[in-house]
C-alpha positions as CSV (number, residue, x, y, z in Angstrom):
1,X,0.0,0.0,0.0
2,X,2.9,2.2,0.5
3,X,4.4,2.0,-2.7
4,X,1.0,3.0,-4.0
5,X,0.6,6.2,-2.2
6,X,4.6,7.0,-3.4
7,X,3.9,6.3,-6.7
8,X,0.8,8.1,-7.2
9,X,2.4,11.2,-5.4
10,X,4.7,11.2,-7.3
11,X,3.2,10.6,-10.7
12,X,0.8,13.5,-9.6
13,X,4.1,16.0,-9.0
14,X,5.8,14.6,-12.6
15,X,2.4,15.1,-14.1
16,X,1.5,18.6,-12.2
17,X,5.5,19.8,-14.1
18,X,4.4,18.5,-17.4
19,X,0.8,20.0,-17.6
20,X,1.4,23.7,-15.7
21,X,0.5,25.5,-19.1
22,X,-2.8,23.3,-19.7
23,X,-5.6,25.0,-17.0
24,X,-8.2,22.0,-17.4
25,X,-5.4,19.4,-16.4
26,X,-3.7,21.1,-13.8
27,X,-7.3,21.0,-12.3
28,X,-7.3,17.5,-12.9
29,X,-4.0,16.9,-11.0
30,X,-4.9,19.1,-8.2
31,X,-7.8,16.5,-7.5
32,X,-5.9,13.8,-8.0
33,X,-3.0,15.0,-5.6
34,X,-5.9,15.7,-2.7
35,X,-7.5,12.3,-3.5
36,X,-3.4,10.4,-2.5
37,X,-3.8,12.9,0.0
38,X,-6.8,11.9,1.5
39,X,-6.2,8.6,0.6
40,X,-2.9,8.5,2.5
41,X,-4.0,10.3,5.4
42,X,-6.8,7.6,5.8
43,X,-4.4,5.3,5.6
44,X,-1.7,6.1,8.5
45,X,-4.9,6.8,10.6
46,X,-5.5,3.3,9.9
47,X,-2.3,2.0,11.6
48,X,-2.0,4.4,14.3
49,X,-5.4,3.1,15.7
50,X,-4.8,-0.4,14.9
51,X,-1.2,0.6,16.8
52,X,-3.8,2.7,19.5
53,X,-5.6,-0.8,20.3
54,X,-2.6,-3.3,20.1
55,X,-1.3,-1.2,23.1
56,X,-4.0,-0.7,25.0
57,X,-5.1,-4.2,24.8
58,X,-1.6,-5.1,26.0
59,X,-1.9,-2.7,28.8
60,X,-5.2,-4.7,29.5
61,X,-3.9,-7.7,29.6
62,X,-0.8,-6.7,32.1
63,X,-3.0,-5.0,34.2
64,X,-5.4,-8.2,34.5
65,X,-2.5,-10.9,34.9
66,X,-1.1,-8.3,37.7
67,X,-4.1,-8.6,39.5
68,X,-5.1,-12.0,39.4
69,X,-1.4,-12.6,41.3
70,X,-2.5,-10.3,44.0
């Protein structure tokens, strides 16, 4: 999935230098550069919550097996 979002990044910027004269297509590649934005953006939210819920389910756990010893 990474090397998706690169790639269309970057084909946006190569394709946002070839196209600055043409008015309609910089348009185009505007949208498409917010849409691998958005994209992206969903994306690392995506693993930082999965990230969020691996640690608080370890803290869960810890805090459970502490217990039960006491």
């Amino acid at each position: 999935m990474e090397k998706i979002i690169v790639g269309m990044a970057i084909g946006s910027v190569l394709g946002a230098i070839l196209v600055a004269n043409n008015a309609k297509t910089r348009a185009l590649v505007q949208k498409g550069q917010e849409e691998a934005m958005a994209k992206f953006e969903s994306y690392v939210d995506q693993k930082l919550a999965a990230m969020n819920s691996a640690e608080t389910s370890t803290k869960t756990e810890q805090k459970q097996s502490t217990s039960k010893k006491h």
